[in-house]
PATI-991198 format. One record per residue (C-alpha): residue number from 1; residue in one letter; chain; x, y, z. Coordinates in pm, whole numbers, plus 50000, padded with zeros to 5 digits. Each point is the difference from the previous one (the first is absolute). Layout:
BEGIN
+-----+------+------+-------+-------+-------+
! pos ! code ! unit !  east ! north !    up !
+-----+------+------+-------+-------+-------+
! NUM !    a !    A !     X !     Y !     Z !
...
+-----+------+------+-------+-------+-------+
END
This chain:
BEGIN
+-----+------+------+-------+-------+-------+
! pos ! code ! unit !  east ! north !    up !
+-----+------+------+-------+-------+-------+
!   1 !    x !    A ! 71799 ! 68189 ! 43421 !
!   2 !    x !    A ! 50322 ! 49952 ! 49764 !
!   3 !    x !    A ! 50010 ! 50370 ! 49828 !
!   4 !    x !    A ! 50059 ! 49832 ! 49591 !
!   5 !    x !    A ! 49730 ! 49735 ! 50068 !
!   6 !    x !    A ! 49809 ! 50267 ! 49767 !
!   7 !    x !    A ! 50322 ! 49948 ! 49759 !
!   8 !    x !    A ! 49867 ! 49637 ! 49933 !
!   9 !    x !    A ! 49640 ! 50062 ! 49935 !
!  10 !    x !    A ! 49867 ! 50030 ! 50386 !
!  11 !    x !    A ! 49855 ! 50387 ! 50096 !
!  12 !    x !    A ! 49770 ! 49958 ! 50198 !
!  13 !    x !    A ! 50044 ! 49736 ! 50272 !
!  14 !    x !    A ! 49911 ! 50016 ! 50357 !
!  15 !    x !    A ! 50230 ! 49852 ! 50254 !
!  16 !    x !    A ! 49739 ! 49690 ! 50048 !
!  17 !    x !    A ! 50053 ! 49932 ! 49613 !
!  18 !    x !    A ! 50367 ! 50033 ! 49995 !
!  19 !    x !    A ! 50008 ! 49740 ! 50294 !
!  20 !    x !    A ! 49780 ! 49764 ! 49748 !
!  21 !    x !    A ! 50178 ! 50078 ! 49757 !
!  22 !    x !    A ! 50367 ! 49896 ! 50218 !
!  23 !    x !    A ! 49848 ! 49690 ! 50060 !
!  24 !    x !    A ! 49828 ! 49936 ! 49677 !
!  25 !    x !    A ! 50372 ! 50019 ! 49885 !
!  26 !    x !    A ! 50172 ! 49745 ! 50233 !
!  27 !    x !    A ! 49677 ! 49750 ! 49969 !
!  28 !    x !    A ! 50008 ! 50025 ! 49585 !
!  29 !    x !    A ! 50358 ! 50102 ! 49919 !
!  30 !    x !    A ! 50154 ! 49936 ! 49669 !
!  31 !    x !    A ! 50369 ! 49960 ! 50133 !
!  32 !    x !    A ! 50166 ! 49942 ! 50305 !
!  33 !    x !    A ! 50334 ! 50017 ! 50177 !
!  34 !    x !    A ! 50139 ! 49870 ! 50289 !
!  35 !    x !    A ! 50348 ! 49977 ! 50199 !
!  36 !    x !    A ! 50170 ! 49995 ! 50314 !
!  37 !    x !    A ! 50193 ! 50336 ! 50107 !
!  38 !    x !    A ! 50296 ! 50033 ! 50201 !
!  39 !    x !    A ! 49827 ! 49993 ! 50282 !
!  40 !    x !    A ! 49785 ! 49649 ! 49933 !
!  41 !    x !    A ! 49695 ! 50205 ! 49973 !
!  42 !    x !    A ! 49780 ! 49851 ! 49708 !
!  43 !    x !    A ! 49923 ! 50275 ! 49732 !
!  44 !    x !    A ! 49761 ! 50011 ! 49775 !
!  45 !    x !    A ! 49815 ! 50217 ! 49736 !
!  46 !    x !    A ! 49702 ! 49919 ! 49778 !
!  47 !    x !    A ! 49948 ! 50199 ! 49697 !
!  48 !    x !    A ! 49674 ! 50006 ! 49808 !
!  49 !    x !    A ! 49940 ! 50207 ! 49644 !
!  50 !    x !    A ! 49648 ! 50244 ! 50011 !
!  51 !    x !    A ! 50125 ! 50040 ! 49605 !
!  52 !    x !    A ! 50228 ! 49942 ! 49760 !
!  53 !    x !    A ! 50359 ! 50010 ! 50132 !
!  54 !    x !    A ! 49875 ! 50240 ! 50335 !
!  55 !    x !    A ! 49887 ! 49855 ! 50323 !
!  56 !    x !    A ! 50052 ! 49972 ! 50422 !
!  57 !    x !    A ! 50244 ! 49863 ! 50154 !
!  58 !    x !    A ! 49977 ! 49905 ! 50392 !
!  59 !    x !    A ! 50299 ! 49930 ! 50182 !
!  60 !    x !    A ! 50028 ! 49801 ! 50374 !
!  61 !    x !    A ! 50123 ! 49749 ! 50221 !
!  62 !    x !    A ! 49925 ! 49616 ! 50072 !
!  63 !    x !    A ! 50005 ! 49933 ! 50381 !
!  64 !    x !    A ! 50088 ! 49716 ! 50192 !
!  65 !    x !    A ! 49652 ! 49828 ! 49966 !
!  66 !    x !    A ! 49990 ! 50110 ! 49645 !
!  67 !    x !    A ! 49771 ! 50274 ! 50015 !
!  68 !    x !    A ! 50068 ! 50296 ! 49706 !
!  69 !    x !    A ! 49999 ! 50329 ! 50198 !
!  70 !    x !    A ! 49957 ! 50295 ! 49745 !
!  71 !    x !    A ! 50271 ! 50275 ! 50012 !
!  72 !    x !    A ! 49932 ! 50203 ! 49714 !
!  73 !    x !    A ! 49890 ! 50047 ! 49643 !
!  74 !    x !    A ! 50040 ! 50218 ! 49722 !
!  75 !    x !    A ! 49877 ! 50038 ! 49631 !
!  76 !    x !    A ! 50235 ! 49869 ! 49715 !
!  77 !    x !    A ! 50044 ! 50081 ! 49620 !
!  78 !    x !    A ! 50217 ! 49718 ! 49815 !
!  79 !    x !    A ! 50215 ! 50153 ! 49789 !
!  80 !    x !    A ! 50175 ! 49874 ! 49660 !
!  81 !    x !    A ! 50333 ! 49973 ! 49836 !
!  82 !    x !    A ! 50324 ! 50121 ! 50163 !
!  83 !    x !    A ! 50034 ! 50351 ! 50161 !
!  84 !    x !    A ! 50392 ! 49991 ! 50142 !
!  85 !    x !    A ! 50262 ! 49748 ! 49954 !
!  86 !    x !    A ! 50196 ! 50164 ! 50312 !
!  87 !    x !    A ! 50059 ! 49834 ! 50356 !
!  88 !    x !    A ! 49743 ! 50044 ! 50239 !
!  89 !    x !    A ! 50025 ! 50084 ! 50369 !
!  90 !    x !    A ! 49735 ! 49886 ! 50229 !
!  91 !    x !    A ! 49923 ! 50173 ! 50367 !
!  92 !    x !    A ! 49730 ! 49899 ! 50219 !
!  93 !    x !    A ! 49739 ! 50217 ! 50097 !
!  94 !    x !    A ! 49976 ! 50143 ! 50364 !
!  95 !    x !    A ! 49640 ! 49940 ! 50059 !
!  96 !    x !    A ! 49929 ! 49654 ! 49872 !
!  97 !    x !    A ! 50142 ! 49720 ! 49816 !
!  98 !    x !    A ! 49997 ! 50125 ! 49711 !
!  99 !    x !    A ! 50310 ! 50151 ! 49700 !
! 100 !    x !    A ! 50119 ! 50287 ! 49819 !
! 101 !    x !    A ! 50219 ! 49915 ! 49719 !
! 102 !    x !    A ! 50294 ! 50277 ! 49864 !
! 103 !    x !    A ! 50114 ! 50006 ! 49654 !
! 104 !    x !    A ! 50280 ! 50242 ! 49919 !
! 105 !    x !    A ! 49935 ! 50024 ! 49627 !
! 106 !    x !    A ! 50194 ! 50285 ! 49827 !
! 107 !    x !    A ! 49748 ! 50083 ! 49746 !
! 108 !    x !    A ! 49807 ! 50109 ! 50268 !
! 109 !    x !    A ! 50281 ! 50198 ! 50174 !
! 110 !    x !    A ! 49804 ! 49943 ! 50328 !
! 111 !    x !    A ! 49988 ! 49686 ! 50239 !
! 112 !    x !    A ! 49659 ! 49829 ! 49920 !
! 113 !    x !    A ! 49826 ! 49866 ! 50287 !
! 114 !    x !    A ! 49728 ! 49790 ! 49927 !
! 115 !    x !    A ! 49721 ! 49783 ! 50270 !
! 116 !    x !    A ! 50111 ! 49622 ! 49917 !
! 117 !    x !    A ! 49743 ! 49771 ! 49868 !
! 118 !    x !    A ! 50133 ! 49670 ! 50022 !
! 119 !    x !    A ! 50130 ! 49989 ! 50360 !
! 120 !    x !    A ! 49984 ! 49637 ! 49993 !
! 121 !    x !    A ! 50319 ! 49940 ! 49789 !
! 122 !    x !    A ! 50176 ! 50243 ! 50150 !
! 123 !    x !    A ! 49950 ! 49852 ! 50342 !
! 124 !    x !    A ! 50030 ! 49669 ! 49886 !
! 125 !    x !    A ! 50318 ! 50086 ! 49831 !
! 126 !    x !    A ! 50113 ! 50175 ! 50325 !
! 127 !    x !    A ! 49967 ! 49683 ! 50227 !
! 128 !    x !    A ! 50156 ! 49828 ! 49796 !
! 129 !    x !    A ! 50314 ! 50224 ! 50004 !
! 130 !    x !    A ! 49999 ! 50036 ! 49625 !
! 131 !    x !    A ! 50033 ! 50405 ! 50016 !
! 132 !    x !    A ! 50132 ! 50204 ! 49832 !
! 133 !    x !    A ! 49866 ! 49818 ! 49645 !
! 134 !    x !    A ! 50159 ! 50108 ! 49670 !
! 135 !    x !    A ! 49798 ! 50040 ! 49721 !
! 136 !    x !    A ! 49709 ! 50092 ! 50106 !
! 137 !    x !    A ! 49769 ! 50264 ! 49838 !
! 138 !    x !    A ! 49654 ! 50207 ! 50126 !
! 139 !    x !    A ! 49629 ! 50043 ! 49825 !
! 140 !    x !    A ! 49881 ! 50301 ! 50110 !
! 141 !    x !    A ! 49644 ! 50135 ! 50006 !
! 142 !    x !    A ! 49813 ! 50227 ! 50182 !
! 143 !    x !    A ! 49676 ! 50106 ! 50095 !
! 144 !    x !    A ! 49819 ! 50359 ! 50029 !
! 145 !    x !    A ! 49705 ! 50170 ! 50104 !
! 146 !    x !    A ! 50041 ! 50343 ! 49836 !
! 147 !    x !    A ! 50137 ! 50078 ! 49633 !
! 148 !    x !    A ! 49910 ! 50206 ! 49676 !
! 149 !    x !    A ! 50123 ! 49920 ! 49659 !
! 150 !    x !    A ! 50230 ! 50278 ! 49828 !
! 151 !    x !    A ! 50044 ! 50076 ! 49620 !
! 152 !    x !    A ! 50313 ! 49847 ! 49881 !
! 153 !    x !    A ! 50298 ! 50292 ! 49950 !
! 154 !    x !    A ! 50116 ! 50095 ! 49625 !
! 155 !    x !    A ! 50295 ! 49810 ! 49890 !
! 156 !    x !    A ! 50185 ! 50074 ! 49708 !
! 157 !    x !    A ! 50101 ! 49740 ! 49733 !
! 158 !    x !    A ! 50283 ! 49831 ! 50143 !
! 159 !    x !    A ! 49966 ! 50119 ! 50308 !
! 160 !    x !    A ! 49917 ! 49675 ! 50210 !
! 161 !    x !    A ! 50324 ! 49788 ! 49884 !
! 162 !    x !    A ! 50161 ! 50371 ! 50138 !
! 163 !    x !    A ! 49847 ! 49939 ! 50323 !
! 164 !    x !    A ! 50089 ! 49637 ! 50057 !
! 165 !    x !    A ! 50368 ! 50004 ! 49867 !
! 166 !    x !    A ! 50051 ! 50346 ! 50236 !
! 167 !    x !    A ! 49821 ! 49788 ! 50306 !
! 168 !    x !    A ! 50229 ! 49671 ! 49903 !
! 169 !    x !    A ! 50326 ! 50222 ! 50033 !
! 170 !    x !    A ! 49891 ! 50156 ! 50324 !
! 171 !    x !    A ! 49960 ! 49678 ! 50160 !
! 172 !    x !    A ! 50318 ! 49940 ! 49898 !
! 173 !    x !    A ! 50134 ! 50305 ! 50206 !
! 174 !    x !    A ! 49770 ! 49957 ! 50245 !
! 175 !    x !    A ! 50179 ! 49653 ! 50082 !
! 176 !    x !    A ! 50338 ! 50143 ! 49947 !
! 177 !    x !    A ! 49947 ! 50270 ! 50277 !
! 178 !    x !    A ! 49867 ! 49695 ! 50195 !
! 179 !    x !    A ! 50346 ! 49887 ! 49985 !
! 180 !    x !    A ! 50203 ! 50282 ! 50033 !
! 181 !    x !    A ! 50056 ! 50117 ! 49698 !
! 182 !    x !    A ! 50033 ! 50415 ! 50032 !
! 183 !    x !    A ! 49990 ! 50099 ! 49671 !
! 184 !    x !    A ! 49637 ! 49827 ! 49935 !
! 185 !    x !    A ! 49877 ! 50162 ! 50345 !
! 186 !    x !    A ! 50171 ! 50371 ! 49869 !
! 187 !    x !    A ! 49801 ! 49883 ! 49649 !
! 188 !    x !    A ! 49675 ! 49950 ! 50216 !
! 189 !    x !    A ! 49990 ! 50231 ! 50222 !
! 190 !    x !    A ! 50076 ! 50287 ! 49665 !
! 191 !    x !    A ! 49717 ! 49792 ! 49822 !
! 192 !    x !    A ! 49792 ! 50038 ! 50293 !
! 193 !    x !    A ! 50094 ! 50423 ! 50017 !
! 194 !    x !    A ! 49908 ! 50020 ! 49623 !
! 195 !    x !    A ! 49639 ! 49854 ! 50045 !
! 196 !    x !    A ! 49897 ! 50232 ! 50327 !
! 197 !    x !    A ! 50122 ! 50258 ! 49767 !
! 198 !    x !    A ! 49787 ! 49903 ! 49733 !
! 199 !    x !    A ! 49727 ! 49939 ! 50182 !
! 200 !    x !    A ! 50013 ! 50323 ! 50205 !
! 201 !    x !    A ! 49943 ! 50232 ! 49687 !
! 202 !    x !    A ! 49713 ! 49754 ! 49803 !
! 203 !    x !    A ! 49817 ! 49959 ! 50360 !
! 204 !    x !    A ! 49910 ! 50395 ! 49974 !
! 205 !    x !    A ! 49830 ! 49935 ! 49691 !
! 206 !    x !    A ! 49872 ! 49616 ! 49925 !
! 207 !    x !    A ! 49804 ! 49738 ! 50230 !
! 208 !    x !    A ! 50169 ! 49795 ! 50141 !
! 209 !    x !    A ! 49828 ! 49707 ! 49867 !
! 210 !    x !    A ! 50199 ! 50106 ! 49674 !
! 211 !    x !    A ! 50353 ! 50011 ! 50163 !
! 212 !    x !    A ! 49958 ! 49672 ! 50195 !
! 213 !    x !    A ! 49933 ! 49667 ! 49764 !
! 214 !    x !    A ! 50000 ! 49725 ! 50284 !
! 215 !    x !    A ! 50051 ! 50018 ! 50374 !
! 216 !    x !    A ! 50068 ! 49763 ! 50279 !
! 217 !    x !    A ! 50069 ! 50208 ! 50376 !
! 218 !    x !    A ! 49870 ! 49859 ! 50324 !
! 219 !    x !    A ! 49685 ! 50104 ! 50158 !
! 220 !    x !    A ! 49897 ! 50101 ! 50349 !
! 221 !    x !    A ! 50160 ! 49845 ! 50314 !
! 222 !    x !    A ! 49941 ! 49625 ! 49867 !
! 223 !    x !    A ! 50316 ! 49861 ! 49835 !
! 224 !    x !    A ! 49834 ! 49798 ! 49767 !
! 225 !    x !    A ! 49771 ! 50235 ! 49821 !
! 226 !    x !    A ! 50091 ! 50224 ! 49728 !
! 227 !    x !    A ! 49883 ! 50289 ! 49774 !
! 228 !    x !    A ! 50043 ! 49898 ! 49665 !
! 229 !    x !    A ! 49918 ! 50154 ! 49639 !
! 230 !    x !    A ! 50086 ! 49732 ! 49744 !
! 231 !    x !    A ! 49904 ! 49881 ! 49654 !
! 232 !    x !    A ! 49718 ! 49760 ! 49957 !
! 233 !    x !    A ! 50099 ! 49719 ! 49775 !
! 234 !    x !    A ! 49738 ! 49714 ! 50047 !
! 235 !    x !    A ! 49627 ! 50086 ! 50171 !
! 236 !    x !    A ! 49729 ! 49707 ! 50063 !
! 237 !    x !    A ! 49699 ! 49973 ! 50198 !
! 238 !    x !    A ! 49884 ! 49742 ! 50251 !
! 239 !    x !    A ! 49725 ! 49960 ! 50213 !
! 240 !    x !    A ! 49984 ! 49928 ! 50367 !
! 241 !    x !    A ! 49741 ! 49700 ! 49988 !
! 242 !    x !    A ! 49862 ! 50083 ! 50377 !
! 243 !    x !    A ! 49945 ! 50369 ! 49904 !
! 244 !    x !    A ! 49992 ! 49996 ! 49681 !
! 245 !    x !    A ! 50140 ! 50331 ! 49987 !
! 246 !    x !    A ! 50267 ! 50033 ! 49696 !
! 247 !    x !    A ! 50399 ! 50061 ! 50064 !
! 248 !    x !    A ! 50258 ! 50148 ! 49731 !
! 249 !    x !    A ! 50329 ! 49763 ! 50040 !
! 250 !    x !    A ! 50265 ! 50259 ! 49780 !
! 251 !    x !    A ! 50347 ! 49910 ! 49955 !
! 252 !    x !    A ! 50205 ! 50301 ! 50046 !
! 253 !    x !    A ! 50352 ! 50081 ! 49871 !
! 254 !    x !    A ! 50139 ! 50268 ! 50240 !
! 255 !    x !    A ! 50397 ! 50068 ! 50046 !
! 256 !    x !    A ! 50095 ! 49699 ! 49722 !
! 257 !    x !    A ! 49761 ! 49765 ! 50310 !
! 258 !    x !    A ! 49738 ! 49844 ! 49853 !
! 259 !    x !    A ! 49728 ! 49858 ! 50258 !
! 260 !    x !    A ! 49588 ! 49967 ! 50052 !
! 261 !    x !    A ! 49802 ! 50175 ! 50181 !
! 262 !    x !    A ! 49631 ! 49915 ! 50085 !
! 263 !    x !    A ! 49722 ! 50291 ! 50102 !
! 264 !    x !    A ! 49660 ! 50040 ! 50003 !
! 265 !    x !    A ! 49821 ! 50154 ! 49715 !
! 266 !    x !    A ! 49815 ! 50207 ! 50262 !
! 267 !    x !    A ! 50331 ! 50134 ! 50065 !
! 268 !    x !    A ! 50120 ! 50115 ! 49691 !
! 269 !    x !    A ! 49954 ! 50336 ! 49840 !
! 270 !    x !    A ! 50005 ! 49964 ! 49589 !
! 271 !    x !    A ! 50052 ! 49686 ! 49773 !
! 272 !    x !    A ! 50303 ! 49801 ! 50024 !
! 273 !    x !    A ! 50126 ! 49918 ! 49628 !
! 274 !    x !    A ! 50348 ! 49893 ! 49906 !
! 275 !    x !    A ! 50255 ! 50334 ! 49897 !
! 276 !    x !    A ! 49858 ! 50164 ! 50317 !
! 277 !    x !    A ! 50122 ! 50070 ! 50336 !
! 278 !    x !    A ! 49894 ! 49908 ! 50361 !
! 279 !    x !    A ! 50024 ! 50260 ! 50259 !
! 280 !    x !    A ! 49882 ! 49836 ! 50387 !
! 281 !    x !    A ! 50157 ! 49871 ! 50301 !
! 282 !    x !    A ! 50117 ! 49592 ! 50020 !
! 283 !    x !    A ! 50062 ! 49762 ! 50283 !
! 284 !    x !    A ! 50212 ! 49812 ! 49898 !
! 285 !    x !    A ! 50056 ! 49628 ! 49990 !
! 286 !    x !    A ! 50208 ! 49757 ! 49877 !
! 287 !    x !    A ! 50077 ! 49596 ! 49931 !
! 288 !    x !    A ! 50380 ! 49915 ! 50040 !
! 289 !    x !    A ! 50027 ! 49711 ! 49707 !
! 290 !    x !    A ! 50231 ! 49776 ! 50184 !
! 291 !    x !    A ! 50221 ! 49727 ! 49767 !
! 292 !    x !    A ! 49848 ! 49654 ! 49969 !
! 293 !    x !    A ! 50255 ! 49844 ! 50094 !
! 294 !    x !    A ! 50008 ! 50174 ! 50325 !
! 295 !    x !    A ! 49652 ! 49923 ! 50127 !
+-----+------+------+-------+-------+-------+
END
């Protein structure tokens, strides 16, 4: 049983239902995608939504005598609007056919690495020998199966516009040093001296909840999951129409990243409101928008 199938609305399942419930997905699927790989082996995956915008996704081969032959599956959240606008890298996982995507977006100051949902494309694209494409961009969302809701920190008239003109200009130096440049790596890394200092003397006597606005660090041993405290900015409710049990889809702004995230509202300690935070753990996924004119 798929850990986040709980993300999407599914808690209680036995492994008899979540076999139903693989093949209730292929049989009544609302989209589906095929193409050849670069090995002629017919791929396929058949996607079916439990609610609004969040579903299962299962993901196989056609054989010779046209038989589908399930690999694996996993539970989906689609997201909206445009996360990154940087290239993405695509490796191949080790233990089936399926991707991680890496986005080195300087915002984030870390290499994002996210499980790809539309393998499809990307495959398609790749037989094709059409790789690397420009332009492209990534949707991210993610899912979660443990989170609390924070009060939102004190902010001082002003202080906001501070934040995002001081973040702008770091990115700035953050893609210098990329390049080279070692007078915006000395400015960094003195930058970087000044806030452990800082943070050394107000850690002895505030929470840290009220040194740290938004967070995004990886999590565990899994490259794609990640501890993240950000700033709720959109919250809705759907229901899975199976279970019926109720799921919280926020949109999060964390580390000037703005994605969705879909959990259980079994899951979630306090009441989600926009001008809060998020504190949980995310997988997380993500749709690589390729151009039109491309595919």
């Amino acid at each position: 049983m798929h850990r986040y199938l709980r993300a999407i609305g599914f808690s209680s399942k036995t492994r008899k239902e979540i076999h139903e419930l693989v093949t209730d997905s292929i049989r009544k699927s609302d989209r589906r995608g095929y193409t050849l790989s670069t090995d002629d082996v017919m791929l396929a995956e058949f996607s079916r939504d439990y609610a609004d915008s969040m579903g299962i996704t299962v993901a196989g081969t056609f054989d010779d005598e046209d038989k589908f032959h399930t690999e694996y599956y996993f539970p989906y959240l689609t997201g909206t609007g445009i996360s990154s606008y940087e290239d993405i890298s695509v490796e191949k996982h080790a233990a089936e056919d399926s991707y991680a995507g890496i986005c080195d977006d300087i915002r984030v100051g870390i290499s994002v690495i996210f499980y790809l949902q539309n393998r499809i494309p990307y495959v398609n694209a790749q037989t094709a020998g059409k790789l690397p494409i420009k332009g492209t961009s990534v949707t991210f969302s993610g899912l979660s199966v443990k989170g609390s809701v924070l009060i939102p920190m004190f902010k001082l008239p002003g202080e906001e516009e501070r934040i995002t003109r001081e973040s702008a200009e770091r990115a700035k130096l953050i893609a210098a040093a990329k390049n080279g440049d070692e007078e915006a790596i000395e400015t960094l890394t003195l930058e970087d001296m000044d806030v452990y200092s800082t943070i050394s003397k107000r850690i002895l006597k505030e929470d840290i909840y009220t040194i740290v606005d938004t967070s995004f660090m990886p999590y565990g041993v899994e490259c794609d999951q990640y501890s993240v405290i950000a700033d709720i900015k959109g919250v809705r409710k759907v229901i899975n129409h199976i279970t019926e049990e109720q799921v919280y889809i926020l949109t999060l702004y964390c580390n000037d990243l703005t994605f969705d995230i879909a959990i259980n509202i079994m899951d979630l300690v306090g009441e989600p409101e926009v001008g809060r935070r998020f504190k949980g753990v995310v997988w997380l996924q993500g749709k690589i928008n390729f151009p039109e004119d491309v595919l």
